[in-house]
FIPA-850073 format. One record per residue (C-alpha): residue in one letter; x, y, z. Coordinates in steps of 0.02 Angstrom, whole numbers, plus 50000, padded with zeros to 5 digits. Example, Ala and Ser with C-alpha at 12.3 -4.5 7.8 and 13.67 -1.06 7.14 Angstrom:
2
A506154977550390S506844994750357
//
This chain:
189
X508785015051296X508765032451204X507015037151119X507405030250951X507985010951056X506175012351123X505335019550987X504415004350921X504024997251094X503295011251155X502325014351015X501594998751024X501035000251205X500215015451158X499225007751007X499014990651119X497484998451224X496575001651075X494894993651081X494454995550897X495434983350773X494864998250627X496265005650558X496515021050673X495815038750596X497765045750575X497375058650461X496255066950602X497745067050700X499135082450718X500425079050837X501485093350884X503155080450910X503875075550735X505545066450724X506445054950595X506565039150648X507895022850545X506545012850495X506355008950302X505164999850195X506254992650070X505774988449888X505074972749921X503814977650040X504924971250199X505134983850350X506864986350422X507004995950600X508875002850628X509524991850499X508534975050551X507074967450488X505684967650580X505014948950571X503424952250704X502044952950560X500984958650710X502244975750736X502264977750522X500374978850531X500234989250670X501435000950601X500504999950428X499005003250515X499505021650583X500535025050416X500195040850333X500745049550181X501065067850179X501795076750001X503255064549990X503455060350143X502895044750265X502595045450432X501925032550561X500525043150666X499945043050837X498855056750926X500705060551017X502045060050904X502145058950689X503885050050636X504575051750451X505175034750387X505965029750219X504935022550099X506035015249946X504615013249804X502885009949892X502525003950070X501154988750013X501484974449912X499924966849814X500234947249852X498534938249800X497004942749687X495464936249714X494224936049554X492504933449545X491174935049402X491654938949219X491864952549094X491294969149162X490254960549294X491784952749378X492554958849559X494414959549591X495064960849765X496934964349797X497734958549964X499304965150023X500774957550115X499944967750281X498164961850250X497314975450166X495914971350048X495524982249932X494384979849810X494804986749640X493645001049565X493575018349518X494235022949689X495635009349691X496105008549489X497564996849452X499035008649354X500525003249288X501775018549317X503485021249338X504605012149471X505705022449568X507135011449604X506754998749472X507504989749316X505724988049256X505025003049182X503284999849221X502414990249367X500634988049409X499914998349583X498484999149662X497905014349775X497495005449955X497155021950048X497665039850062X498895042449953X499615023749984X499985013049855X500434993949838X501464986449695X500874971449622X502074957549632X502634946549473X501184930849527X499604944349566X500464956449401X500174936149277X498594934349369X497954949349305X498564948149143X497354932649100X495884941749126X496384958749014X494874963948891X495034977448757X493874990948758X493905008448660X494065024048789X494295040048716X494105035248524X495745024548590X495795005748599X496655000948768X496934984348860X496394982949047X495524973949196X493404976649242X493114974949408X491474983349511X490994991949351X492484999649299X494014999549187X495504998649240X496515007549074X498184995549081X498864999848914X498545007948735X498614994048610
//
């Protein structure tokens, strides 16, 4: 096998002995070895390694796990080596919302087709923003971590949508979601 056959076998022993099930500290870490690897997250959130899809939900969430974002670029990071991958829109897809409470007492919690939870708050707003390689001009995100985003999908994005308020921000009236406290601006009405 040549390094890139081996590439996401022997990243994965490497990551296996890990003890702690945290999501590893990759932006601590500064590998001198950088290469571009053929992996891809495609639009709809699935991972594709040489042209395949990788079906092992264990591998996608250990390689979401070490993903970092640098400028433009994505890399999956170890301490040993940082490889660029492709990244068509966003690497996370938002695929349930979990709501509790009301009004601006109530707690939203996105989940992502990798597990993530991230609950939504002045940290992780919900913005609707511009699709890169997308009919639709505008599509709900949420920041997960560091720069990494997940688009909602169409069920989470009419989830949402029942529980919009109106409140005046900026001697503007806007439309958007409470959750821990804060508003999330969706749009001007």
């Amino acid at each position: 096998m040549s390094p890139s056959e081996d590439f996401p076998y022997s990243l994965l022993s490497q990551l296996e002995g890990v003890k702690d099930k945290s999501l590893p500290p990759v932006h601590l870490w500064h590998p001198e070895t950088r290469r571009d690897i053929d992996m891809c997250i495609k639009q709809d959130g699935s991972w594709h390694y040489m042209g395949s899809p990788i079906k092992r939900i264990r591998m996608v969430r250990l390689f979401a796990s070490i993903l970092r974002r640098d400028g433009d670029d994505y890399f999956l990071v170890t301490p040993a080596e940082k490889c660029r991958i492709l990244v068509e829109d966003v690497p996370f897809q938002g695929v349930l919302l979990e709501n509790r409470g009301t009004g601006d007492g109530q707690s939203l919690t996105i989940i992502t087709n990798t597990g993530d939870r991230i609950r939504v708050d002045q940290a992780h707003p919900i913005e609707f923003s511009q699709g890169q390689h997308s009919d639709n001009p505008h599509l709900p995100y949420v920041l997960v971590r560091q720069g990494l985003k997940a688009r909602l999908n169409r069920n989470v994005y009419y989830q949402l949508m029942e529980l919009v308020s109106e409140r005046l921000c900026n001697g503007a009236l806007w439309h958007g979601v409470w959750s821990e406290n804060h508003f999330s601006q969706l749009m001007r009405v």
